[in-house]
VOZA-734033 format. One line per 2 residues: number of its first residue (from 0); their letters; for each residue x, y, z of C-alpha. Coordinates in steps of 0.5 Angstrom, whole numbers. Example, Ala and Ser with C-alpha at 12.3 -4.5 7.8 and 13.67 -1.06 7.14 Angstrom:
% VOZA-734033
0) AS) 25/-9/16 | 27/-2/14
% end
This chain:
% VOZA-734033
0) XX) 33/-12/29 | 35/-15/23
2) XX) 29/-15/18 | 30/-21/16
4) XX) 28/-23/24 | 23/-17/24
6) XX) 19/-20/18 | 19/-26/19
8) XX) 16/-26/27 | 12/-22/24
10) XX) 9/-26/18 | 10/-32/26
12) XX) 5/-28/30 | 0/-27/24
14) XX) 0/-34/22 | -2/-37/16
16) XX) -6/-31/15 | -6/-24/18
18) XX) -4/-19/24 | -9/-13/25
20) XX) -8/-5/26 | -7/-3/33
22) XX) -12/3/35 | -8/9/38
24) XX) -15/12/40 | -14/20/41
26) XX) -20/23/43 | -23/27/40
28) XX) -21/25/34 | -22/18/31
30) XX) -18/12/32 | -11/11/28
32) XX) -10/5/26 | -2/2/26
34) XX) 0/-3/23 | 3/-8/27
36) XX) 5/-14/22 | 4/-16/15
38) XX) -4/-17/14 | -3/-22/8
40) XX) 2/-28/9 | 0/-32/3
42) XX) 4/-35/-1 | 4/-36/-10
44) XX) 6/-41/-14 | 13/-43/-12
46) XX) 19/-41/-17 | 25/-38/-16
48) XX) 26/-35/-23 | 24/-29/-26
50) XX) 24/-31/-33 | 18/-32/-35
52) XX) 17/-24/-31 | 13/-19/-36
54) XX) 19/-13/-39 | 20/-8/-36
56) XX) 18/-1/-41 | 24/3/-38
58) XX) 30/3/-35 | 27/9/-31
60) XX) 20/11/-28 | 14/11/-33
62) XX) 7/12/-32 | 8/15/-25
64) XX) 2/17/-21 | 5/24/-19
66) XX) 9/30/-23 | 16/28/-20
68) XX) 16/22/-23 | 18/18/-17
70) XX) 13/12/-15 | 16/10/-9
72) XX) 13/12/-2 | 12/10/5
74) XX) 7/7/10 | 9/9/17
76) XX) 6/8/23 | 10/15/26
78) XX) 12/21/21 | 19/23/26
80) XX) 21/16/22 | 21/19/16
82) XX) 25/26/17 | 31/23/14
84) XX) 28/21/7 | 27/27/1
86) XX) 23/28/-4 | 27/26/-9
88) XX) 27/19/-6 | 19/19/-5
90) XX) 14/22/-7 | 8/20/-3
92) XX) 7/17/4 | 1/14/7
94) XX) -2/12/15 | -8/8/14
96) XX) -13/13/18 | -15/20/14
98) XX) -10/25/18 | -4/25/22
100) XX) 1/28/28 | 8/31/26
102) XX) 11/33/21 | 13/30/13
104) XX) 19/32/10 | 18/38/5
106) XX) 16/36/-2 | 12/29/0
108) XX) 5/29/0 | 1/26/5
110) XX) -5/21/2 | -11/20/7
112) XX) -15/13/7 | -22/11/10
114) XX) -19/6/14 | -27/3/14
116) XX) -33/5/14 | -35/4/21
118) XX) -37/11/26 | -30/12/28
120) XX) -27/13/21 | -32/16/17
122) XX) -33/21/22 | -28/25/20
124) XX) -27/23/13 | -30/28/10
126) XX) -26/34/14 | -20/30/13
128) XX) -20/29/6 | -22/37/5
130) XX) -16/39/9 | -11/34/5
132) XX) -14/35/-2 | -13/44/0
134) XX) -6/41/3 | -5/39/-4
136) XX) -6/31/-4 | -9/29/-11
138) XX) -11/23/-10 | -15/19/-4
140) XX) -15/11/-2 | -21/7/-1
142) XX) -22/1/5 | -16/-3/7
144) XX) -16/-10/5 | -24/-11/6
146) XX) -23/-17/3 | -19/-20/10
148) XX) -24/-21/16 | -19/-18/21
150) XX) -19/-12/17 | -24/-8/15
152) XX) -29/-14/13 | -33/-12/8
154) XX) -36/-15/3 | -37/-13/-4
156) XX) -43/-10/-4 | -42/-6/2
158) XX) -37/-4/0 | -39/-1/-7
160) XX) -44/3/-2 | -40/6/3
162) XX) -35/8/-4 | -41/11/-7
164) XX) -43/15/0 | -36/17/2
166) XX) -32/17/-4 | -35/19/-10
168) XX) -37/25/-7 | -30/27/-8
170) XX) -30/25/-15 | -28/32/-19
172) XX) -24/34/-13 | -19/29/-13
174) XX) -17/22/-16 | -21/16/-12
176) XX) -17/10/-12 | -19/3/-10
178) XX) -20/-2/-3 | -14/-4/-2
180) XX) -14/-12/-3 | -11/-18/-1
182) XX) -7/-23/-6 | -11/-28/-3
184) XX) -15/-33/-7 | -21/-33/-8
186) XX) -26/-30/-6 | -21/-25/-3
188) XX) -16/-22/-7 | -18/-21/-15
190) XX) -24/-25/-14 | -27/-19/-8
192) XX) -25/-14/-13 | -29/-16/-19
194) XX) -36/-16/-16 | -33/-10/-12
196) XX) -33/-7/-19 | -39/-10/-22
198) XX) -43/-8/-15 | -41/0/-16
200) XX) -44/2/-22 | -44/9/-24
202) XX) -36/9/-18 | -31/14/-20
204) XX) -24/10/-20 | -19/12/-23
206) XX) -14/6/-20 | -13/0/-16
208) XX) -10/-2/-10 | -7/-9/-8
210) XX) -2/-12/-2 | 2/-18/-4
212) XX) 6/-22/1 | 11/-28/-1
214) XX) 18/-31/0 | 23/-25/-3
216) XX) 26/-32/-7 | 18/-32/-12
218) XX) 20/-26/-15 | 16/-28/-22
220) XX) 11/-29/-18 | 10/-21/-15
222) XX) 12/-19/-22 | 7/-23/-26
224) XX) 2/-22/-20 | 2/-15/-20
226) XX) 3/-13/-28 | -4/-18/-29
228) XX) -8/-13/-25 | -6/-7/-30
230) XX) -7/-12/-36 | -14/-14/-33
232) XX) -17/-8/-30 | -14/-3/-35
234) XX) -13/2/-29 | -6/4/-26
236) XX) -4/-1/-20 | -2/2/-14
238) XX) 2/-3/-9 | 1/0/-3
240) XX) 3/-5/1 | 9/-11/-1
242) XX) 14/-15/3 | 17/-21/3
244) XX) 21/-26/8 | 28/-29/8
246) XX) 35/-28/9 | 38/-21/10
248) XX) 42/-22/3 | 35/-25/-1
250) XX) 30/-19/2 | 36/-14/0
252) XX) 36/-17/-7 | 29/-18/-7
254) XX) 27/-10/-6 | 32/-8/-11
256) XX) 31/-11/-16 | 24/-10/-14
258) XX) 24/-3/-14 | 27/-3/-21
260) XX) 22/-7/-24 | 15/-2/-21
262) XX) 19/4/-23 | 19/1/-31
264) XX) 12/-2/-31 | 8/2/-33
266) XX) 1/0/-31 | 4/1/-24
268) XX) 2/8/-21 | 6/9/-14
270) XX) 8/3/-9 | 11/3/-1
272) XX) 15/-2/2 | 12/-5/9
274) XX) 14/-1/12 | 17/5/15
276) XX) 19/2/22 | 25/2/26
278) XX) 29/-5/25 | 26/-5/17
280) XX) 27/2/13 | 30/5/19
282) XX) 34/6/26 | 31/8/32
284) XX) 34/16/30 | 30/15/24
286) XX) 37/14/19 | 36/9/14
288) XX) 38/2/15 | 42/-2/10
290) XX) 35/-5/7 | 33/3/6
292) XX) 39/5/3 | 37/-1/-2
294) XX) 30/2/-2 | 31/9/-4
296) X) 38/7/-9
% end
């Protein structure tokens, strides 16, 4: 299937707002949550120039959250996906659950999530993380897009709580990274993140996440979004869910020059692309599709 297809049914079946995680429930362990579509679908101020769209501080990566310099990683529901790409293409990969089954390609590591703070992810969160920081992971990421009611739904304030009882206690073991927020409008997106950060007092957290969805022609619009998040918050940026809609040709061209753009800024740590799937980045025999070739050029 065709990514522009994929996309855009995906963005049709989540309407105007979100799709959810699907549970793989495979007892006894807690439930993985896959992703079935893009979680946000919403749009910025229309534009289709990148004129106005901060500089890059390079012509290669810069500010890179990992020791190869490469930011670029993968978001996969199924690691046999992957075993096509190296370690000189990504540097990370990442499920949205805390653990998973198979096996990654040699060099690339794996960052587990906390998915929510509900029983099913917190019960194993502790083990997990302790494995994949022994595996060599240096960083862990926190909630996903709590922001969002079909998502973990949190509000600030639980949030900050749940940070400081699952997350700090990792603090000098690994770097902690933020929920995951949406580019909504207020109160989501920015305006969650702020009173996140003003009601975890004492919280270690050494980044912040964010997702962004749009149409691949409002370039200008992902390029000042996500440079004003590192203005703003001081901290590296991790984008690590982004996608757009639109032709085969536009999405081509938005992913290249978008690469381009988050490996020279330099407030942006790592980035995926949403995501590792057959009739996005990849064919069902796991070999890139022309959109993945663009991804990891």
């Amino acid at each position: 299937m065709k990514f522009s297809v994929f996309a855009s049914l995906a963005l049709f079946l989540a309407g105007t707002v979100y799709a959810a995680h699907i549970p793989n429930f495979k007892a006894p362990r807690a439930p993985h949550h896959k992703r079935g579509g893009p979680s946000a679908t919403i749009s910025g101020p229309a534009t289709t120039s990148n004129a106005n769209s901060p500089a890059q501080t390079s012509s290669g990566a810069t500010g890179a959250a990992f020791s190869s310099g490469i930011k670029r990683g993968l978001s996969f529901n199924d690691a046999s996906l992957t075993e096509k790409f190296n370690s000189q293409q990504i540097s990370w990969v990442y499920n949205w659950a805390s653990s998973y089954e198979g096996t990654l390609p040699d060099g690339v590591v794996y960052i587990p999530m906390l998915w929510s703070d509900d029983d099913a992810h917190t019960a194993t969160w502790t083990d997990d993380a302790n494995k994949a920081i022994a595996a060599g992971a240096p960083y862990l990421l926190a909630f996903n897009e709590p922001d969002l009611s079909s998502q973990s739904n949190l509000t600030p304030q639980q949030a900050a709580a749940a940070y400081q009882k699952y997350m700090m206690p990792f603090a000098g073991k690994a770097k902690l990274v933020s929920p995951a927020i949406t580019n909504g409008a207020a109160p989501m997106g920015e305006a969650w993140l702020d009173s996140f950060l003003a009601a975890c007092t004492n919280c270690q957290i050494d980044a912040v996440a964010m997702h962004i969805y749009d149409s691949a022609t409002n370039e200008a619009y992902y390029q000042n979004y996500i440079s004003s998040l590192a203005t703003k918050y001081g901290k590296p940026v991790w984008v690590t869910e982004f996608g757009a809609t639109g032709s085969d040709s536009q999405v081509q061209s938005f992913l290249g020059s978008m690469v381009s753009f988050l490996d020279g800024l330099e407030g942006v740590a790592a980035y995926a692309w949403f995501m590792d799937t057959v009739g996005n980045l990849v064919n069902s025999d796991a070999s890139l599709t022309s959109l993945g070739g663009t991804y990891v050029a």
